[in-house]
N, C-alpha and C positions, 0 to 999 in steps of 0.2 A: 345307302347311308341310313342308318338307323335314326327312330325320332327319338329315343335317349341320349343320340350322343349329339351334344354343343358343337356349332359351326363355329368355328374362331376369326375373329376379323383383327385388319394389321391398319394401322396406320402410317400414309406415308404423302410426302410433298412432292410437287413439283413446280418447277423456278416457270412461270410465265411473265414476260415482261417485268423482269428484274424482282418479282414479289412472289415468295412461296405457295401457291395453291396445294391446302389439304385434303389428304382421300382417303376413303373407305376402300379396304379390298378384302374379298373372301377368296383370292386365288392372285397372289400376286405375279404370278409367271402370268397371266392375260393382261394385267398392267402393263408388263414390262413390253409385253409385243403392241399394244395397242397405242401407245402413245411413241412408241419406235416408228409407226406411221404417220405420225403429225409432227415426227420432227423433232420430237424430246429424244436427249443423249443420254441423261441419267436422274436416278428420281432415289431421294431418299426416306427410307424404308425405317421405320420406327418397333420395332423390337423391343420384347416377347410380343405374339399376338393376345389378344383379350378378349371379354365377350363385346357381342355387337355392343350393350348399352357402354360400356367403359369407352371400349371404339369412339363411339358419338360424343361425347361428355370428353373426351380427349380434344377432338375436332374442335368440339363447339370451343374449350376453353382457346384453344390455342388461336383461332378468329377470332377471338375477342382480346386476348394478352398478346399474343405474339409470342412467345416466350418458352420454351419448354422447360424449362424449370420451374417455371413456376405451373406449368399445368400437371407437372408431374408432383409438386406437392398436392394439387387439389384432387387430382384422378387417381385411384391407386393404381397407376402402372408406373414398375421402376423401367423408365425405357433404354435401351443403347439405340443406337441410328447408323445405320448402315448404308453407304451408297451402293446401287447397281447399274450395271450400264442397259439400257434399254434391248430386245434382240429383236429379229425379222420374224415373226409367225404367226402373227394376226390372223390370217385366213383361216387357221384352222379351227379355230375358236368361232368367230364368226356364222361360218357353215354349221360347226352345232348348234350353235343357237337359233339360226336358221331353222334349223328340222326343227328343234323345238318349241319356238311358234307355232309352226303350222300344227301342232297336235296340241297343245297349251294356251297359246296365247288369248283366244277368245274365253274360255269360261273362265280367268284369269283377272282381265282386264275390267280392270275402274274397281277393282274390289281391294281391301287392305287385308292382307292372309299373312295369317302367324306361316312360317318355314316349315310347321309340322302338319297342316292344312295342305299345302302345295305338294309336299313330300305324300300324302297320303294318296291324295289324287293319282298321281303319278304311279304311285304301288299299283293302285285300281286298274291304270288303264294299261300298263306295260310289267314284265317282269320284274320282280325288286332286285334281282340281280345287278341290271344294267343301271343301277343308281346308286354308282360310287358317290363317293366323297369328292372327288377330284372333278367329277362330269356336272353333278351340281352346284360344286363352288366356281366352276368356269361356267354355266352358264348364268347364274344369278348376278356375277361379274362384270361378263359384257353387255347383259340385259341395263346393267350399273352404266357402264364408260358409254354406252348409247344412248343414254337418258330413256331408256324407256323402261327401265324399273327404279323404283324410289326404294332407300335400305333406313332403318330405323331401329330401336328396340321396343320392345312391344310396351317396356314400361320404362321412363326417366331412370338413372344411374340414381342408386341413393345418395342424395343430396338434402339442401334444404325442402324445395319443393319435389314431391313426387307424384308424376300425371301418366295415367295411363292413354296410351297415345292410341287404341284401337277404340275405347270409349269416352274418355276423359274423363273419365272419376279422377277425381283428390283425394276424395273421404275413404275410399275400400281399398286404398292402395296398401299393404302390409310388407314391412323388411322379415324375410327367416333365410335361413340356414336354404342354401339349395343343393339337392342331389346329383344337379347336372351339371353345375361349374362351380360348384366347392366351394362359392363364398357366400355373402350377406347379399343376397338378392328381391329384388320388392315386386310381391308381384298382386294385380289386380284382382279382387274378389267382386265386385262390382260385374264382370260380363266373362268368368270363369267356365259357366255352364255352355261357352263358345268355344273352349279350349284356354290353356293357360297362357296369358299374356304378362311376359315375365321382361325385368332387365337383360336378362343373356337371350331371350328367345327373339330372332331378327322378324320383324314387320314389314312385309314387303307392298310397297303400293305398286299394280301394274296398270300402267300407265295406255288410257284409252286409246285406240285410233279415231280419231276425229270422222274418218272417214265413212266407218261400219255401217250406219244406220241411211245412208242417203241412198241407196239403191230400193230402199221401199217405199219412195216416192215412185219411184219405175214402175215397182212391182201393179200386178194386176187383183189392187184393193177390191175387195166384194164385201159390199156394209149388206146385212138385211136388211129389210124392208121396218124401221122402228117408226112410231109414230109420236111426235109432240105436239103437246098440247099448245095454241099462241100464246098462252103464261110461261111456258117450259122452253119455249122460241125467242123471247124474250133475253130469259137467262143465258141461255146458249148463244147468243149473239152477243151480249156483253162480254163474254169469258173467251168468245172470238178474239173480239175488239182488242182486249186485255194482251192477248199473247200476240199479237201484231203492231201494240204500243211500247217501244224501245223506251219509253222516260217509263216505264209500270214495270214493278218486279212482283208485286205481292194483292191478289185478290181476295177477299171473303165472300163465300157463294151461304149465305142464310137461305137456307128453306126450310118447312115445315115438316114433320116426319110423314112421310108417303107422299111426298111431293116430287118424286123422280130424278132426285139427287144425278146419281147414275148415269139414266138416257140422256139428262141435261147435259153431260161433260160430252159426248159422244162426239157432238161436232167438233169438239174442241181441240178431242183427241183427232179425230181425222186429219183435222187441219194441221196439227203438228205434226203427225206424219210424213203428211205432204211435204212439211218443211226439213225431214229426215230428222226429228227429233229425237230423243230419247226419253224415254216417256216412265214415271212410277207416278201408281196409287200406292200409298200405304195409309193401313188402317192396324187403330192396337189390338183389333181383336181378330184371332184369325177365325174365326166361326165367318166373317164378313167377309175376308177375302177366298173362302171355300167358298161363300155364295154368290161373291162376285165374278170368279174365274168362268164359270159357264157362260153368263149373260156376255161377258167382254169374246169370248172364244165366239160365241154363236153369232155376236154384232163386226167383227176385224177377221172377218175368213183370210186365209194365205196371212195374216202377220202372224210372227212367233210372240209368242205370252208365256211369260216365265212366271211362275206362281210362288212364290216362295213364307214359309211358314214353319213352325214345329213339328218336325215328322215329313215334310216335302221331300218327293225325291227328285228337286228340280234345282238343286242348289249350284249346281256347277250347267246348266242350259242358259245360251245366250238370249236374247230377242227385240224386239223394239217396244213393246208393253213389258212394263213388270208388276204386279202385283204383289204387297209385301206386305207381314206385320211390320209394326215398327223396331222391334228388334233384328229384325232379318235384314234391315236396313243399315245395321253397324257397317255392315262389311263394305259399304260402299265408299268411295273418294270421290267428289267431285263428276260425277259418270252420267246425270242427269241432265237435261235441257229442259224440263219441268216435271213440278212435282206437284201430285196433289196429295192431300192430306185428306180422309174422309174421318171423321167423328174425331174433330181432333181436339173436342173438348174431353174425351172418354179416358177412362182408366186403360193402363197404365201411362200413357202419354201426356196425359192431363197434368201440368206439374213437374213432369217429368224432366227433369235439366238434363240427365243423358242422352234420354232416346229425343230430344228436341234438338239435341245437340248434334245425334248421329243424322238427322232428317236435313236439315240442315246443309252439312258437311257433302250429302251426296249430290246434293246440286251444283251446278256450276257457278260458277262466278256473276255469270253474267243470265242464269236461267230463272225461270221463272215458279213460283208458290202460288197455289191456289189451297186455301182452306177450304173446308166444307162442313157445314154443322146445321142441324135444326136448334141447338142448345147456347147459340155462343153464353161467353160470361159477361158478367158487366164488364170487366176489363177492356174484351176486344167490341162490345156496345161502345162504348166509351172512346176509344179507337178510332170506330166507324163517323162517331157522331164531332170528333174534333179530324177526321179527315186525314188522319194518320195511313189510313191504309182504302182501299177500292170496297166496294163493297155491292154485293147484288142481291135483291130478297126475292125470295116468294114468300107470300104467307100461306099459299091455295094449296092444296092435293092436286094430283094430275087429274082426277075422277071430277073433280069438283066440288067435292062431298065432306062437309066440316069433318073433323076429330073428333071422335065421341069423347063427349065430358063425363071425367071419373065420379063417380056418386061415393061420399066417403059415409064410412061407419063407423060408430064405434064399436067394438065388443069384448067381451071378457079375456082375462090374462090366457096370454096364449098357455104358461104353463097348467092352469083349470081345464083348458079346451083339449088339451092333450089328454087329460086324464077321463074325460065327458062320454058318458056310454053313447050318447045323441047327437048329433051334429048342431052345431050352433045356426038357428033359425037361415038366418043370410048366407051362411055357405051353402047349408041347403038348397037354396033358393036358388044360390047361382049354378051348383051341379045342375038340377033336374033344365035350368033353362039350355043350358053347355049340353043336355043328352037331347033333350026335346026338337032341339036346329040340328041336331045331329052335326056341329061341331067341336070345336076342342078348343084346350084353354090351356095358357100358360098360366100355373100359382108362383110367383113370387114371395122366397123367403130374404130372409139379410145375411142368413151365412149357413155355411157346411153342414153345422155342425147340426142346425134346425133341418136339412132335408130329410135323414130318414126318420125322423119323430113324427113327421107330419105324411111322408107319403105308407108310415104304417098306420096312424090312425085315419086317413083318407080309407085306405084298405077295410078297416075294419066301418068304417060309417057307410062307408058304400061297396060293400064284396063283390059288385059285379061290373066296377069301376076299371077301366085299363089304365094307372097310374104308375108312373116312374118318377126318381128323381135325379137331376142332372148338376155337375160342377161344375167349373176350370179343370181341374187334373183327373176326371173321370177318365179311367181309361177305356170304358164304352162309348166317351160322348158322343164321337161322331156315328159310331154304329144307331145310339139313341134319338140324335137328331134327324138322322133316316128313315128310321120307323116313323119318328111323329109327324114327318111330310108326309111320310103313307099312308099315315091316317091308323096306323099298327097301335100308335096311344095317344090316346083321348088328352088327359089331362099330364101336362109336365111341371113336374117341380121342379121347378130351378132359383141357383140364386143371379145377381145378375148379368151371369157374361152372357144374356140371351136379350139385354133391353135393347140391344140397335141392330141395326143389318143384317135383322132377318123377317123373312117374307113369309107369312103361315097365310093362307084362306082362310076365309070365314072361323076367326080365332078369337076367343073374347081371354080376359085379363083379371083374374084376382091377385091384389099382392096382401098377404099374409103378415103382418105387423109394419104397416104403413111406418109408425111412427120412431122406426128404427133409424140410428141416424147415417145408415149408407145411403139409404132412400132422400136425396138429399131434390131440389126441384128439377133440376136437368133429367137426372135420373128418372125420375117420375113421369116428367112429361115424354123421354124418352120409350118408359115403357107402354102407357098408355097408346106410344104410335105404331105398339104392334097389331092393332087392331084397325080393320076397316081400312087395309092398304089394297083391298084390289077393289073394280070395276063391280064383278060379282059380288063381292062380299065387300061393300063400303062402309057397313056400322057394326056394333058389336057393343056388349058391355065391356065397364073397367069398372071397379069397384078397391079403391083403399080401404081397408079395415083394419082399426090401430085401439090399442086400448087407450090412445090421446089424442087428440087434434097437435098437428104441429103446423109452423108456420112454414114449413117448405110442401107441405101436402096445399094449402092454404094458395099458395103463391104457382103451383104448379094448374092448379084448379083454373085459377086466374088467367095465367100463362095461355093455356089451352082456348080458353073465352076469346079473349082477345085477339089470337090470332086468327080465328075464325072469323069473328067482328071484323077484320081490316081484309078476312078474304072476300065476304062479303062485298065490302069497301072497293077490292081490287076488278071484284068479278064487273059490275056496276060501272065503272073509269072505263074499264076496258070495250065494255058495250058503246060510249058514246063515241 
């Protein structure tokens, strides 16, 4: 079956208990033999078939009016209706879909996949030949009459309302002209770059086995040998506590940045394990989840960890960890038994009604949320503090060792400094200290468009400097953020997709126009805690340098004090 050509679906009834029950079918000879085993004689069959979304929007009206005339004013299908009498062949149906579980059904299952996703897989792992028409609408069919696949259209029939059902946009939903079922069809711009989720294009949910994950309770777990701090023991016994409390669905884990976020969850993860859970981290930035895949691989020997990201080639592997940005996360249904969220004050997710939406949706009904932030907002402060939701702090590093406090500057227009045969006094000052420790430094700009201005006059201030500059859509990044763990470049220019969840040694921090308004205080204090996160290397410089004082450089300053002040506070309670 090719992915250009439309699967067509038929709408048709059948009489249980004196009341019409309506259905979806993409192969109605599997209908006919399948409910010939339960005892139905004849089922009537609603004519011409349509696309899935019209299909649906037919269904839904006529559950709600009862009436086919009047749903066939509201749906454009001019329908006739035909009875058939039901026949004996179910098994043979059955048996194919048989075999095709056992080759499909796990990378498949808890995920929502557009019909040309599934179809492509399938090209991948077996000949495109043996993928008629006929073989895939019988099996997506009885996967249907078994309830173990859910049929949808990827986007609402044009109507009043139109909701994309893979992401739930409203606003990016657009009607045009389709090439593939020849009418007015609306399809989603909003989560596009996943594939096109369109009213004719069918959504398929497949539907979990509850059972999948309980055998790695069995399994023969081997944790390394991690060590926690009794601050880090602390938290890790609350977020125990937490997932063993049936009246608690939703945790906040506040710590400070280098405060061992991470190893904190570990027991928490084990312990759900045990319990054969299904386990996601996602985080919006996938830089974090590349550097969390090793640490989780090296801490859950024998569990499988599914990594999943822009560019992963792990998108169809099953396992009981999953690691995920938050968009990798759409594709999920309901598949979760907890879910932690790391930085989930951070960009893109921050605000984010989609991917808060998709995050969400992949938990179960009855699973559990753990956030994770050194940054929260007032909002979820405010939350904590009327008891809306659990809440657990650290204020301390696992080392012990405060957060270096930013020293801010003022200095001339960045566009002067550009032009400046000399280096401005304080940058100066901070290169020769960044070569002197013989370590390295992240420079912070506010956008794209400032990296190579600034890592060509870096170049020319200092010719014997090893400087790069790093994006979002670099198509080196990841090669670049390899070298700077090697220690291959000294100083990186970046702008922010490098303020969280990542771990440098003895790394100190210039941000280059502080008073720019991305650099907003979370932000700030975020980046600040790229410094002085290990044992070895627990301090370092940061340094704001803005042609203005603003009050989030001000307030982040503060932020940092104070948290220190109350580790202080904690280190001291905890002594008596």
């Amino acid at each position: 079956m090719g992915n250009d050509e439309e699967m067509k679906f038929q709408v048709y009834g059948i009489e249980i208990n004196k009341k019409i029950k309506w259905m979806l079918s993409a192969n109605v000879k599997v209908d006919l033999a399948f409910w010939y085993e339960k005892n139905v004689e004849q089922i009537i069959i609603v004519s011409p078939s349509a696309s899935v979304g019209h299909a649906v929007a037919y269904i839904q009206c006529l559950e709600k009016k009862r009436t086919m005339d009047a749903c066939q004013k509201q749906v454009a299908i001019p329908p006739t209706y035909t009875v058939r009498k039901t026949i004996a062949d179910f098994s043979s149906y059955y048996l194919l879909y048989e075999e095709w579980k056992k080759s499909f059904f796990r990378p498949f299952q808890g995920k929502l996949l557009l019909l040309d996703e599934i179809l492509n897989y399938m090209e991948q792992q077996h000949d495109r030949r043996i993928l008629s028409k006929e073989m895939v609408s019988s099996i997506i069919q009885t996967g249907y009459l078994l309830q173990e696949i859910q049929i949808t259209s990827g986007v609402t029939y044009p109507q009043d309302s139109l909701v994309c059902h893979r992401c739930g946009s409203t606003d990016r939903v657009v009607i045009q002209d389709c090439s593939i079922c020849g009418e007015s069809c609306a399809t989603c711009e909003a989560c596009i770059e996943m594939g096109r989720s369109k009213t004719c294009t069918p959504l398929l949910h497949v539907i979990p086995n509850q059972q999948s994950t309980q055998g790695i309770s069995n399994s023969p777990l081997i944790r390394t040998s991690y060590h926690l701090t009794p601050f880090q023991q602390d938290i890790a016994q609350a977020a125990k506590r937490f997932i063993t409390d049936k009246n608690k669905q939703k945790l906040l884990i506040w710590a400070v940045t280098g405060a061992g976020k991470t190893e904190m969850i570990f027991p928490t993860i084990f312990h759900s394990l045990e319990l054969g859970y299904r386990i996601l981290l996602a985080s919006p930035r996938k830089d974090v989840i590349k550097e969390l895949t090793p640490r989780f691989k090296k801490a859950f020997i024998n569990v499988p960890i599914v990594s999943l990201y822009g560019g992963s080639e792990e998108k169809w592997e099953t396992g009981a960890i999953y690691l995920a940005t938050t968009h990798q996360v759409m594709r999920f249904y309901h598949f979760f038994d907890l879910v932690i969220i790391d930085e989930m004050d951070a960009y893109p997710y921050h605000n984010n009604r989609l991917l808060q939406h998709a995050v969400n949706r992949a938990l179960k009904d009855d699973g559990k949320m753990i956030y994770m932030t050194a940054t929260p907002s007032k909002e979820w402060m405010h939350r904590v503090k009327r008891r809306e939701i659990d809440s657990a702090v650290l204020p301390i590093r696992y080392h012990g060792n405060p957060i270096p406090v930013p020293r801010i500057k003022i200095m001339p227009k960045k566009a002067k400094l550009l032009n400046q045969a000399t280096p401005f006094f304080f940058i100066d000052q901070f290169a020769s200290k960044v070569r002197n420790k013989e370590s390295q430094a992240f420079i912070f700009v506010s956008s794209i468009k400032e990296i190579f201005p600034w890592v060509k006059q870096w170049g020319k201030w200092f010719s014997g400097d090893s400087v790069e500059g790093i994006y979002a859509n670099d198509p080196n990044r990841d090669r670049k953020i390899e070298r700077f763990r090697n220690k291959e470049i000294q100083f990186l220019m970046t702008t922010t997709i490098m303020e969280r969840g990542v771990t440098i040694e003895n790394v100190h921090v210039l941000v280059l126009g502080a008073d720019a308004r991305i650099f907003d205080e979370a932000t700030l204090v975020q980046i600040t805690g790229r410094v002085g996160r290990t044992v070895e290397f627990p301090h370092g410089s940061v340094c704001f340098l803005a042609e203005r004082l603003t009050k989030d450089m001000v307030k982040a300053k503060k932020h940092i004090v104070r948290m220190n002040r109350l580790a202080e506070k904690y280190k001291k309670e905890k002594k008596q």
